[in-house]
ZAMARGU-4260 file (C-alpha; in steps of 0.2 Angstrom, whole numbers, plus 5000, padded with zeros to 4 digits):
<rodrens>
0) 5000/5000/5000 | 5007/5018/4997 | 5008/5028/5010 | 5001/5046/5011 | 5019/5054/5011
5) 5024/5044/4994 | 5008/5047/4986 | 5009/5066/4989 | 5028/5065/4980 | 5021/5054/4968
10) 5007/5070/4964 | 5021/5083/4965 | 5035/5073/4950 | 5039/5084/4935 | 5038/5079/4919
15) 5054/5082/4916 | 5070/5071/4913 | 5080/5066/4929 | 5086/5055/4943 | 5076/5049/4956
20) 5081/5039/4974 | 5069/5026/4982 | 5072/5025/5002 | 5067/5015/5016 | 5059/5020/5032
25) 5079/5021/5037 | 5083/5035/5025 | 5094/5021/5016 | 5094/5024/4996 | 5086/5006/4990
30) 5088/5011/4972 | 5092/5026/4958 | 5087/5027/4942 | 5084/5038/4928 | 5068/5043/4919
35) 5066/5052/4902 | 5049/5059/4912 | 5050/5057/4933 | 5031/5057/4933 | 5028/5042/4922
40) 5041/5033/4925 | 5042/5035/4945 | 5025/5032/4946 | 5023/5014/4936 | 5032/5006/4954
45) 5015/5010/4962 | 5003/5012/4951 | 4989/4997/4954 | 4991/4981/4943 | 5008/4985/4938
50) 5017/4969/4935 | 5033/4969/4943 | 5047/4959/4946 | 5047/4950/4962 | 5063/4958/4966
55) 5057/4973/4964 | 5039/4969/4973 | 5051/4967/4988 | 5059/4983/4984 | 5043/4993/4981
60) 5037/4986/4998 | 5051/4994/5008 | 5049/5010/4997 | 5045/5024/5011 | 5051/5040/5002
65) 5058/5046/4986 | 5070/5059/4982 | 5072/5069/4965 | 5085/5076/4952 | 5079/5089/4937
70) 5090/5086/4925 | 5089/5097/4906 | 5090/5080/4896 | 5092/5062/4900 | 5110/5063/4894
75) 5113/5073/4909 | 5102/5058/4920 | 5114/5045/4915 | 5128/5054/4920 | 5119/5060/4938
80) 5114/5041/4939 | 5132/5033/4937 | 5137/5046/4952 | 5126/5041/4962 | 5127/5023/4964
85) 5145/5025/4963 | 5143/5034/4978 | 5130/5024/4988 | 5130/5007/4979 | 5109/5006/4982
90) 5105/4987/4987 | 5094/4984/4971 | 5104/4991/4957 | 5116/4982/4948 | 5131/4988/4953
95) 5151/4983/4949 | 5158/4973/4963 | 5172/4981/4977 | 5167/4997/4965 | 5182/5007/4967
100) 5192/5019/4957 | 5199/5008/4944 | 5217/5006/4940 | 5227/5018/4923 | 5243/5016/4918
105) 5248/5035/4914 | 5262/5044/4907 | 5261/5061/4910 | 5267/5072/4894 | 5270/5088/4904
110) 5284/5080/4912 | 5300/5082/4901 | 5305/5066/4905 | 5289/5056/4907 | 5287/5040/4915
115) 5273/5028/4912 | 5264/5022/4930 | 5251/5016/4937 | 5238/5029/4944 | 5219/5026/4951
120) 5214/5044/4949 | 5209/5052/4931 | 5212/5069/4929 | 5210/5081/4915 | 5230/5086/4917
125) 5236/5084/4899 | 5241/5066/4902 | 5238/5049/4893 | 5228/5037/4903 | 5227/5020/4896
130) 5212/5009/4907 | 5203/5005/4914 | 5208/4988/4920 | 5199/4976/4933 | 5214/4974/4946
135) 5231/4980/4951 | 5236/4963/4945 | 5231/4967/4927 | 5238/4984/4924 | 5254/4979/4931
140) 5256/4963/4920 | 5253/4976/4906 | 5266/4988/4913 | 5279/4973/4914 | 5277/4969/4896
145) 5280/4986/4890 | 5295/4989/4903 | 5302/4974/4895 | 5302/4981/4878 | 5302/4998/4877
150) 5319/5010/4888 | 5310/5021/4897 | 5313/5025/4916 | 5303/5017/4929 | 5312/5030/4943
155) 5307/5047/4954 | 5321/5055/4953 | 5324/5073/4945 | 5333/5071/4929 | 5346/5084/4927
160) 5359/5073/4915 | 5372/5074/4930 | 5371/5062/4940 | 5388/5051/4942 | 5379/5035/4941
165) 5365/5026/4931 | 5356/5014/4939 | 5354/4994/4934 | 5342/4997/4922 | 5353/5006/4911
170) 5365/4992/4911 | 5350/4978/4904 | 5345/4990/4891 | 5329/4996/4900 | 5333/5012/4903
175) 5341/5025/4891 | 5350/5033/4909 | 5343/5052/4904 | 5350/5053/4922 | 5368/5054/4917
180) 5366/5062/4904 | 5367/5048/4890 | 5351/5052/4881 | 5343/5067/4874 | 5325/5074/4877
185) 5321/5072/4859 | 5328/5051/4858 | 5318/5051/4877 | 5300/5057/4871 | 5305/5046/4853
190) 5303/5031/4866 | 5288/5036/4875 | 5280/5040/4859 | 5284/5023/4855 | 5275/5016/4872
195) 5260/5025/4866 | 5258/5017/4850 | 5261/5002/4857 | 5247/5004/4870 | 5235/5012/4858
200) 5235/4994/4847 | 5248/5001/4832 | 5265/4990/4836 | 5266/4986/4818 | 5270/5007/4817
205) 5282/5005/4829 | 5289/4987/4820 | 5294/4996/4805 | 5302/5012/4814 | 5314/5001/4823
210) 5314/4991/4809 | 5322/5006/4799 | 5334/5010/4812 | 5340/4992/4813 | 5346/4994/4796
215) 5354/5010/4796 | 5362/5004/4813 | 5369/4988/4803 | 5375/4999/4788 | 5385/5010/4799
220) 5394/4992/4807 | 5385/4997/4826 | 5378/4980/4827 | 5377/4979/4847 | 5364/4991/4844
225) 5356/4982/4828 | 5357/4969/4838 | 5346/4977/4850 | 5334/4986/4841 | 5332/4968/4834
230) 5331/4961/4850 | 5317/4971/4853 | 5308/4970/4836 | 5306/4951/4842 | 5297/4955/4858
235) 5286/4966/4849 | 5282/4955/4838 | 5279/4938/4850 | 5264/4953/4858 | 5257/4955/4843
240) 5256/4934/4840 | 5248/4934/4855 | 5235/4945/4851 | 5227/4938/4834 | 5213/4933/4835
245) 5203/4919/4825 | 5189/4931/4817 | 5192/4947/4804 | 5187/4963/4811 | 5193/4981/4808
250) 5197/4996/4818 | 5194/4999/4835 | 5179/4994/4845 | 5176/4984/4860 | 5168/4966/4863
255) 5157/4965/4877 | 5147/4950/4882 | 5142/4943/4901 | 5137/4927/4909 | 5126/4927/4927
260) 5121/4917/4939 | 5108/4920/4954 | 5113/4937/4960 | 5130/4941/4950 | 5137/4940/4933
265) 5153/4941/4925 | 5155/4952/4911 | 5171/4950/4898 | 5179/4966/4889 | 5189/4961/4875
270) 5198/4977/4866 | 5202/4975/4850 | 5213/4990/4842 | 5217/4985/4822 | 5211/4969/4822
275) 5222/4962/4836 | 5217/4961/4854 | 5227/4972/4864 | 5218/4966/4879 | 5202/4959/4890
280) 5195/4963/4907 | 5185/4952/4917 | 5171/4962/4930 | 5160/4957/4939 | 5141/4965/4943
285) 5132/4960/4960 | 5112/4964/4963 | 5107/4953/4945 | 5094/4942/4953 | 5078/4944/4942
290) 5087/4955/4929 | 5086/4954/4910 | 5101/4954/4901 | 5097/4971/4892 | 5096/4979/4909
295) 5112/4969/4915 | 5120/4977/4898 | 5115/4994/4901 | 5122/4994/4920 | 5138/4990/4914
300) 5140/5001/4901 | 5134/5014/4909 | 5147/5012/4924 | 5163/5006/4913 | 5162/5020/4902
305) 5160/5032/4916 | 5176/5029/4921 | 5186/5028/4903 | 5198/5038/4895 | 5196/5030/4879
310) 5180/5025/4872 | 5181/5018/4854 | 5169/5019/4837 | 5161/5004/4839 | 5154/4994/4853
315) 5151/4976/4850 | 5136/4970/4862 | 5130/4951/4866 | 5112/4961/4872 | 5103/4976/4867
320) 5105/4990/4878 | 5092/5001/4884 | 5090/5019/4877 | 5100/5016/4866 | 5101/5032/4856
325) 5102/5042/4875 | 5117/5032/4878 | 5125/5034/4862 | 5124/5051/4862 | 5129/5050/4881
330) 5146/5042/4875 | 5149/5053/4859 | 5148/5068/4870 | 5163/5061/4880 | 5175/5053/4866
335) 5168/5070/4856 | 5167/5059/4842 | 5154/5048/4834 | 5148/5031/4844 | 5138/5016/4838
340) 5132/5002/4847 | 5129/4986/4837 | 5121/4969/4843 | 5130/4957/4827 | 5117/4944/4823
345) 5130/4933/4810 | 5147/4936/4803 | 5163/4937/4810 | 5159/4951/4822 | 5144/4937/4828
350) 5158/4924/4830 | 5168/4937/4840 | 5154/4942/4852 | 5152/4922/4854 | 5171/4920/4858
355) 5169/4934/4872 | 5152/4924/4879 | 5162/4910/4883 | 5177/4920/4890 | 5163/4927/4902
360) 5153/4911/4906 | 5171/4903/4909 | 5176/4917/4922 | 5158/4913/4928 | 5163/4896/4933
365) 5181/4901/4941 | 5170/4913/4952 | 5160/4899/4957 | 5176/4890/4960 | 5183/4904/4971
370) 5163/4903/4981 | 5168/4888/4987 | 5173/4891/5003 | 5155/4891/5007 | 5153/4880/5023
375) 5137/4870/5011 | 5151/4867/5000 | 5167/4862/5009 | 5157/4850/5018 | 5151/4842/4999
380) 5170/4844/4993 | 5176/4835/5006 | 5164/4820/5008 | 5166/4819/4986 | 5185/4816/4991
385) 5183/4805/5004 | 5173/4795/4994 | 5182/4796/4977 | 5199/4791/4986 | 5195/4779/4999
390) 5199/4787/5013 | 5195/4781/5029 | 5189/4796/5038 | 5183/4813/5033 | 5200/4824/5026
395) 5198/4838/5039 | 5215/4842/5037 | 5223/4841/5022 | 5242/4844/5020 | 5249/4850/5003
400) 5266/4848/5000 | 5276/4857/4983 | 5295/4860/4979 | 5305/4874/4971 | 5320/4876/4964
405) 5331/4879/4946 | 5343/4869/4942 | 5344/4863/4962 | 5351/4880/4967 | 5342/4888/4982
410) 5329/4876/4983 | 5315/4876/4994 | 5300/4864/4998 | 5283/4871/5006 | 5269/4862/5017
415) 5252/4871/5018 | 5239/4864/5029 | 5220/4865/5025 | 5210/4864/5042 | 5191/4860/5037
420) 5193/4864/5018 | 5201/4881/5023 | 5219/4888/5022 | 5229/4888/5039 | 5243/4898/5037
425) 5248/4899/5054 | 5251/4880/5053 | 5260/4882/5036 | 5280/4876/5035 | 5295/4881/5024
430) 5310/4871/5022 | 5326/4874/5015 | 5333/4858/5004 | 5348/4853/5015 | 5354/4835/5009
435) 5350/4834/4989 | 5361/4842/4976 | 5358/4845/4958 | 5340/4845/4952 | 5333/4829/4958
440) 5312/4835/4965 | 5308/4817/4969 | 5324/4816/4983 | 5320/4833/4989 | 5301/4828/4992
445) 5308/4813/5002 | 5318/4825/5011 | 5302/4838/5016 | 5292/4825/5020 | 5305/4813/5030
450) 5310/4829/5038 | 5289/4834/5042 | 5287/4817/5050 | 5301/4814/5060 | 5298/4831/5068
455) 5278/4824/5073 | 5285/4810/5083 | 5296/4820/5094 | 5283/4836/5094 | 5276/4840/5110
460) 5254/4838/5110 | 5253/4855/5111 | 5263/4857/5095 | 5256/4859/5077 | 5268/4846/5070
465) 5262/4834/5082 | 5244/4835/5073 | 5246/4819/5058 | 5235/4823/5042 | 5219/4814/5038
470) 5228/4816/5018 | 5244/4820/5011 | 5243/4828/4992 | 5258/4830/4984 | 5261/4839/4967
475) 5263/4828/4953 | 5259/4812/4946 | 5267/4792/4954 | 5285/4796/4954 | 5281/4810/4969
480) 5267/4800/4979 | 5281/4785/4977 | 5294/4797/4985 | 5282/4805/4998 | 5276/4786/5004
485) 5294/4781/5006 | 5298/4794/5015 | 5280/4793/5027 | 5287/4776/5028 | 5305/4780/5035
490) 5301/4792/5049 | 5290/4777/5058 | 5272/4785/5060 | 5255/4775/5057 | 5250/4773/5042
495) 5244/4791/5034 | 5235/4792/5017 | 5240/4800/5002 | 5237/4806/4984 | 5245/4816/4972
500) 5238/4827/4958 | 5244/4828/4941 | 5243/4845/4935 | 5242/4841/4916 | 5226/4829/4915
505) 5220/4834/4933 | 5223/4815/4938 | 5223/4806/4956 | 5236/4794/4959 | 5232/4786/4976
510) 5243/4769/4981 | 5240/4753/4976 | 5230/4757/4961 | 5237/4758/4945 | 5224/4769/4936
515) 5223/4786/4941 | 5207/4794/4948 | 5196/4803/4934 | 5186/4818/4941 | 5174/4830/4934
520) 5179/4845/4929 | 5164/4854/4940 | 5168/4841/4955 | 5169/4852/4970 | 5182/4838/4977
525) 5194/4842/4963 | 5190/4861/4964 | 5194/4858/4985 | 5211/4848/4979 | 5217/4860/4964
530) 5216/4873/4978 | 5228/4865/4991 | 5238/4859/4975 | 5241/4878/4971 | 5241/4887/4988
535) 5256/4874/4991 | 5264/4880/4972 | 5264/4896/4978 | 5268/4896/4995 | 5284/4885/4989
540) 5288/4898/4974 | 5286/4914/4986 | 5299/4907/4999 | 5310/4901/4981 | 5309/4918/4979
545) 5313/4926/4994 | 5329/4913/4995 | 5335/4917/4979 | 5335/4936/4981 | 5342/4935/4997
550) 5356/4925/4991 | 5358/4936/4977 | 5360/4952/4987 | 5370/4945/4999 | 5382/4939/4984
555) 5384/4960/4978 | 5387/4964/4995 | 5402/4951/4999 | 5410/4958/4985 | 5414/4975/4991
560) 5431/4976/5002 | 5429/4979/5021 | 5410/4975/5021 | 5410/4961/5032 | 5397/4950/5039
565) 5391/4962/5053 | 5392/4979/5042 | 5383/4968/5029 | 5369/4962/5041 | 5369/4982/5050
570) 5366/4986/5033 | 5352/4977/5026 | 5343/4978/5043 | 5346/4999/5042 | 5339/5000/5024
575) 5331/4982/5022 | 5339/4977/5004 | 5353/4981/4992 | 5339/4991/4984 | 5336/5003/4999
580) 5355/5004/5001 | 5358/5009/4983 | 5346/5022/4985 | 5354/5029/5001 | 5366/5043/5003
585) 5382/5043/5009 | 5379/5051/5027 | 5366/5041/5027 | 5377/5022/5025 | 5391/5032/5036
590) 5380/5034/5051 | 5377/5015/5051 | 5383/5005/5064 | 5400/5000/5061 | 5402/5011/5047
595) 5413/5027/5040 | 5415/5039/5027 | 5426/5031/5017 | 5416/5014/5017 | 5400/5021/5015
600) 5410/5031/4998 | 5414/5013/4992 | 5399/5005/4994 | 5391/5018/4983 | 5403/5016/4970
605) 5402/4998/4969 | 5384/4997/4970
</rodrens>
C-alpha cells in the first residue's frame, strides 16, 4: 500500500527528465534510476496492477520516500545516475563489485622526462591514461610487458643529466640513463611516443620504425645496437602473436558479452585495436537476481564508460541495451566523436561476440570456483573426496606439500595445511633443501616430507607438527606419491593416506592402484584439491623467491672490500635490501653501525 507521504511526492514529480532515489523508512537509498519523464516513470512502481518483478515487489514494499533530480536532458540523468550509485551502491541496482576507482597506467606528457605508471585517479592534466583495468594485478602485467620492451625510466628522481651513476636498468637495456646524461629529450620522448603506440593497438608502426633504424644501425657496422633494436623488434612482435585473433574485424571497438548466475554476473571486455586484441578485462556486477540481460548490459556500460579515457567507434554487444540512442549520444559527448552500438546477429563480428560469451561464462565458473569456501560446499567437497579416494575418515586436514627450485640452486619445499577445507597459514611450514644436490624433486620431496614426520613424533601435544593429516597431496603424478610414501614410511608414523595430483590431465594417483582417479571438471572435490595443490605451488615459489633474492644480494654485498658480515647484516637491517641501500646517501650508510666515510663512499661506487 502507498503511504500518504509517497503518494503526495508521487502527485508533485515533474515531467521532466532526471534521477530519482527510492528509500526506506531508514533514510537508506534502495535504488536510483533515471527517467526520460519522473512522473511516468516513477509512478509505474506504484501504480495498481503493475506487473513487477518479484525483486522489485520486495523493493517497492520497503519504498518509504523518494527523492528527485531535474535534469535538462536524459544525457545529463545517465551521468547524475552513474554518480550516484557510485557513491551509495543502492542494494537493488546492479552495481560493479568492490566498485572502486579503477586502476590507469599514465604517462604524463608535461613532464620532460615522462614516466609511464600506474595511477587510480583520472584527471583532465594533459596526460595519457590508458584503462581502465579490473585489478592491480592486470595493469601491472601490462606495465611489465611494455617495461620489457620499450627504455623508458621506471624511477622518481629529478633528471638533470648529471648524475655520476646510472642505475641497473641502464646496464640491461631498460633504461636509456637520461639521468647521466646519456640520452637526449628528443631520443627520450621518441621512446615514449613509441609506448604510446604500442598501447594504443599500432606496434606494427612502431615494427617498421625500429625496423628502419635496425638497418641503418647495421649499415653504419653498430651491430650491438642492431642487435638490440632487433632484440626488441622480436618481443614486439611475440605481443602482437599473442594478440590475433581467429575472426576478421577492423578498427577499433570493444567486445562485450556477460554470463550470470543467481545474484551476480561476470562480464568480459575484450579490446580489439586494428584487428588484434590488445587486451580483456574480466568484471563482475552484483544485485542481477531477476534481471534481464538488456538491463544487466546497460548497468555496465553505463558504469565502465564512466570511468574511461578511451572510448572507441564501435561497441560490439551480446544484448541490446536500453535507450540506446540516449546512451549513444551519452558516449559521443565524452569521446567527442561519433559512437555506435551494434548487437551482430552473423558474421565474423557474431563469431567474436560468441568468443567473448564463453570468456565470460568461463570466468563465471572460476567465480564459482573461488565461492567455494561456502561452509554448504566444503562439507560436499570433502565428503566427494573421501569417497572418490577411499579414505578412511573425513579429510579435515589436508596437507599440501610442493618444491621449488632451478637447476637445484636455492631450493626450497613448502607444506600448507587446510584445516576444514580452509587455508591455515599459521600451521604452514617452509624448508630449505639441505641433503640433495643438483636437480633431483623426487629426493628433495623425500627430504620435506621425512623431515615433516620425523619432527611429529618428537613434537610436544601441544605442538602443530604433532597433529598427523587425515591426507597427504603432493604435486605431481606416481614418481612424487612413490617418494612421499617412502619417505612417510622411514620416519616410523601409522599409516597416513595419500594422493598426488597431476597438473596436466587433473589426475589422482592414490597407492596401490594403478589407474589414476578421473574427476569432473565441476567436481567440488577436485576444485577443494586443485586449491591445496596451488596454495602449496605458491607458498613453495614465494619462499624460492625470497631465498634466491636473498642470496643474490648477499652475493653484491660480499664483493665489496671491508663490508663484512656484521656491516653487511647492520646494513640490510638499516635500509632492508641492496635496493634501499643503493638508494641511500652517503651520510646516510656512514651513520650506520660500524660504518665510516670512506666505506659508505665505496659501497656507493660499487653498488
Amino acid at each position: 500500500m502507498t503511504s500518504n507521504l509517497i503518494a503526495e511526492q508521487l502527485r508533485q514529480l515533474p515531467a521532466s527528465p532526471g534521477v530519482y532515489l527510492l528509500k526506506d523508512a531508514a533514510g537508506n537509498i534502495l535504488y536510483v534510476g533515471k527517467a526520460a519523464n519522473l512522473h511516468h516513470r516513477v509512478r509505474s512502481y506504484f501504480g495498481a496492477g503493475q506487473k513487477l518483478s518479484l525483486k522489485l515487489q520486495r523493493m517497492v514494499a520497503r519504498v518509504n520516500e523518494l527523492d528527485f533530480f531535474v535534469t535538462s536532458s536524459e544525457q545529463e540523468a545517465v551521468i547524475l545516475e552513474c554518480n550516484l550509485i557510485k557513491r551509495y551502491r543502492p542494494r537493488y541496482n546492479v552495481r560493479l563489485k568492490d566498485d572502486k576507482i579503477f586502476p590507469y597506467l599514465k604517462i604524463d606528457l608535461n613532464d620532460d622526462w615522462p614516466r609511464v605508471h600506474i595511477t587510480r585517479r583520472l584527471e583532465e592534466d594533459g596526460g595519457r591514461y590508458f584503462g581502465p583495468f579490473a585489478s592491480a594485478k592486470s595493469v601491472r602485467q601490462t606495465l611489465k610487458v611494455i617495461k620489457g620492451i620499450f627504455p623508458f625510466r621506471s624511477c622518481s628522481r629529478t633528471i638533470t643529466g648529471t648524475d655520476s651513476r646510472a642505475c641497473l636498468d641502464y646496464y640491461i637495456h631498460h633504461c636509456l640513463a637520461p639521468c647521466i646524461g646519456v640520452a637526449s629529450q628528443e631520443e627520450y620522448a621518441e621512446v615514449i611516443r613509441q609506448v604510446i603506440l604500442f598501447l594504443e593497438g599500432k606496434q606494427e608502426v612502431v615494427v617498421k620504425e625500429l625496423e628502419s633504424k635496425m638497418n641503418k644501425a647495421a649499415e653504419d657496422l653498430n651491430f650491438e645496437q642492431a642487435a638490440w633494436l632487433r632484440d626488441q623488434i622480436q618481443a614486439i612482435n611475440r605481443v602482437i602473436e599473442g594478440q590475433r585473433i581467429a575472426t576478421t574485424v577492423r578498427g577499433e571497438q570493444d567486445v562485450i558479452a556477460l554470463a550470470g548466475d543467481k545474484d551476480q554476473a561476470c562480464v568480459q571486455v575484450f579490446f580489439i585495436r586494428g584487428g588484434k586484441l590488445i587486451g580483456r578485462e574480466s568484471f563482475v556486477l552484483q544485485g542481477t537476481r531477476s534481471e534481464e540481460p538488456r538491463q544487466i548490459m546497460t548497468s555496465f556500460i553505463k558504469q565502465f564508460y564512466s570511468s574511461s579515457p578511451h572510448i572507441p567507434p564501435l561497441l560490439l554487444l551480446q544484448h541490446p541495451v536500453e535507450d540506446t540512442t540516449v546512451i549513444e549520444n551519452w558516449l559521443q559527448s565524452k569521446k567527442g566523436a561519433r559512437v555506435h552500438i551494434q548487437v551482430p546477429c552473423r558474421g565474423s563480428k557474431r563469431q567474436l561476440v560468441n568468443i567473448v560469451a564463453e570468456n565470460a561464462r568461463q570466468g563465471l565458473e572460476q567465480l564459482k570456483i573461488k565461492q567455494l569456501a561456502a561452509p554448504a560446499a566444503l562439507a560436499a567437497a570433502l565428503a566427494e573426496i573421501k569417497r572418490e579416494l577411499h579414505l578412511p575418515r573425513l579429510p579435515s586436514r589436508m596437507e599440501g606439500y610442493d618444491i621449488s627450485n632451478i637447476r637445484g640452486t636455492a631450493a626450497v619445499g613448502s607444506m600448507v595445511v587446510f584445516d576444514q577445507g580452509k587455508p591455515k597459514p599459521s600451521h604452514y611450514r617452509r624448508f630449505r633443501i639441505k641433503t640433495v644436490s643438483g636437480a633431483d624433486d623426487y629426493a628433495m620431496l623425500h627430504e620435506v616430507l621425512k623431515r615433516r614426520f620425523k619432527r611429529s613424533s618428537s613434537a610436544s601435544a601441544t605442538d602443530s607438527w604433532a597433529i598427523l593429516p587425515d591426507l597427504v597431496l603432493i604435486d605431481g603424478g606416481k614418481g612424487q606419491l612413490n617418494a612421499a610414501l617412502s619417505a612417510i614410511g622411514e620416519s616410523g608414523v601409522k599409516s597416513v593416506p595419500a594422493a598426488s595430483l597431476a597438473k596436466e590431465n587433473e589426475e589422482v594417483f592414490i597407492p596401490r592402484r594403478s589407474e589414476p582417479i578421473i574427476l569432473p571438471r565441476s567436481s567440488p572435490g577436485l576444485q577443494l584439491l586443485q586449491r591445496l595443490r596451488d596454495e602449496a605451488h605458491r607458498f613453495a615459489i614465494g619462499y624460492y623467491q625470497k631465498v634466491h633474492k636473498r642470496e643474490t644480494f648477499a652475493s653484491v654485498l660480499d664483493t665489496i672490500p671491508g663490508i663484512g658480515p656484521k656491516r653487511k647484516r647492520a646494513l640490510l637491517k638499516q635500509f632492508g635490501s641492496v635496493q634501499g641501500i643503493r638508494q641511500a646517501s652517503e651520510e646516510e650508510l656512514a651513520a650506520t653501525k660500524g660504518m665510516n666515510q670512506s666505506l659508505a663512499r665505496r659501497v656507493k661506487e660499487y653498488l
